[in-house]
N, C-alpha and C positions, 0 to 999 in steps of 0.2 A: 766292127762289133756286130755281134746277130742283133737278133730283136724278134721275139714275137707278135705279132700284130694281128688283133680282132679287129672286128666289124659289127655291127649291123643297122644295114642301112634299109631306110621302109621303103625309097624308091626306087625299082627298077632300073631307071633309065641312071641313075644317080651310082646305084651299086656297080655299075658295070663298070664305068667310070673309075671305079675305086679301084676293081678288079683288075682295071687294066694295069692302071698303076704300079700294084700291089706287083703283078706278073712279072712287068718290065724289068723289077728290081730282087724279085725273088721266088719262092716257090710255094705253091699251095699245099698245106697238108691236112687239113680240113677244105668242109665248104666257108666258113665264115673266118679264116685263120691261115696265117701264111708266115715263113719263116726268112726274113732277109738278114742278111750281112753286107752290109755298109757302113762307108764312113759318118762320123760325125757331120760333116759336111751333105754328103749324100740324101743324111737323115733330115736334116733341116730343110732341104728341096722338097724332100717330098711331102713333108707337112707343110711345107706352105701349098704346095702342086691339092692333097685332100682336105684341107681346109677351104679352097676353092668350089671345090665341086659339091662336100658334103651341106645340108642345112643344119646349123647347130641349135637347133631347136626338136628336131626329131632324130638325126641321125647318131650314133657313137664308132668311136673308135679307140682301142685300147692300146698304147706301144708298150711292148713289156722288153726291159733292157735283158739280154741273157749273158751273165757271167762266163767267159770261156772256163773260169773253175768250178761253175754249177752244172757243163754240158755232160759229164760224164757221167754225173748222179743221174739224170736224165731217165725216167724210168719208160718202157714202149712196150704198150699192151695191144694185144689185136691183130689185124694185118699189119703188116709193116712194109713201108714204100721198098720194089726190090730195087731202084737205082741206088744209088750213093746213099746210104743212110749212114754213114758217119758223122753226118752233120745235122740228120734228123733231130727236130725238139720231141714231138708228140709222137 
């Protein structure tokens, strides 16, 4: 399933952390915003992996689930990534 996922985290050393995370599993299309497709299973690792790292006292992080029948309403303003954007969310 995809998933959209924000962030924003106030520490440095903390965010990068996130970031790598985030990479590992999928691809940045903003600075604070990243597009993965993974399993159920997948997803569950990785929130226990940034629940780790973040403080939940300052930090946030947003999972937004994305419907494969909402991808195609999908609307994409601006520049737009030239790789593979068929899978593009934003």
């Amino acid at each position: 399933m995809k998933y959209l996922i924000t962030y924003d985290i106030c520490n440095d050393n903390r965010r990068e952390k996130v970031i790598k995370l985030l990479n590992d599993c999928g691809k940045r299309v903003q600075f604070s915003c990243f597009e993965i497709d993974i399993s159920s299973q997948e997803l569950e690792s990785l929130i226990s992996q940034l629940n780790e790292v973040i403080d939940k006292e300052e930090d946030r992080i947003y999972i937004f689930p994305i419907s494969k029948f909402a991808i195609p309403f999908v609307k994409k303003l601006g520049k737009v990534d030239t790789e593979d954007n068929s899978s593009l969310i934003l």
